[in-house]
C-alpha positions in Angstrom: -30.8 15.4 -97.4 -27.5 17.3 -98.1 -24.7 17.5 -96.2 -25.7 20.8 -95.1 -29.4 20.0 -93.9 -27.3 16.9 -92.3 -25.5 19.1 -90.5 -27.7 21.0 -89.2 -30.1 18.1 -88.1 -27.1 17.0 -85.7 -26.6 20.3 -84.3 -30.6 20.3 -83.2 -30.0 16.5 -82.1 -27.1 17.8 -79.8 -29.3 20.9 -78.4 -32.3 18.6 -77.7 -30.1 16.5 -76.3 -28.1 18.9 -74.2 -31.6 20.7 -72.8 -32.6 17.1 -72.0 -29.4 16.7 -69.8 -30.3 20.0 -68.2 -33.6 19.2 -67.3 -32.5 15.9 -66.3 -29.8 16.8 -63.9 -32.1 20.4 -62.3 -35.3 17.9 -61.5 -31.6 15.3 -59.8 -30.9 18.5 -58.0 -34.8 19.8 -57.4 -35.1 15.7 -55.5 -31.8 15.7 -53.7 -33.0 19.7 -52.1 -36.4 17.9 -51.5 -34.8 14.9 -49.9 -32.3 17.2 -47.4 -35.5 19.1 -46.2 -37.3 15.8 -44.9 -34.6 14.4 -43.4 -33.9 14.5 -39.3 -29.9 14.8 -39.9 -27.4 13.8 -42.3 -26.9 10.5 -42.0 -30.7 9.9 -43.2 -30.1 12.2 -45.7 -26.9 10.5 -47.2 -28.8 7.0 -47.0 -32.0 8.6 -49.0 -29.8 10.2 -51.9 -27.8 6.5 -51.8 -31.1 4.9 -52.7 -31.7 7.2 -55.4 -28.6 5.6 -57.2 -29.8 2.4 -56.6 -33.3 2.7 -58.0 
């Protein structure tokens, strides 16, 4: 593989991983909205998106 075709494999690495991140942190997001639409008040809802960082 030249340094060229090496290159360019990183680059595609770093975009997969970057869309990965993105998708990652909408579906976070997508949970979080879910969570603050089931919940009574805030207080449930703060103790709901705590847990998620414990899981």
């Amino acid at each position: 593989m030249g340094k060229h075709r090496k290159e360019e494999h990183m680059d595609e690495e770093m975009n997969t991983s970057e869309l990965l991140k993105e998708v990652v942190e909408e579906n976070q997001t997508r949970k979080i909205l879910e969570i603050l639409n089931d919940c009574k008040d805030l207080a449930e809802a703060k103790e709901k998106v705590k847990a998620l960082l414990n899981k």
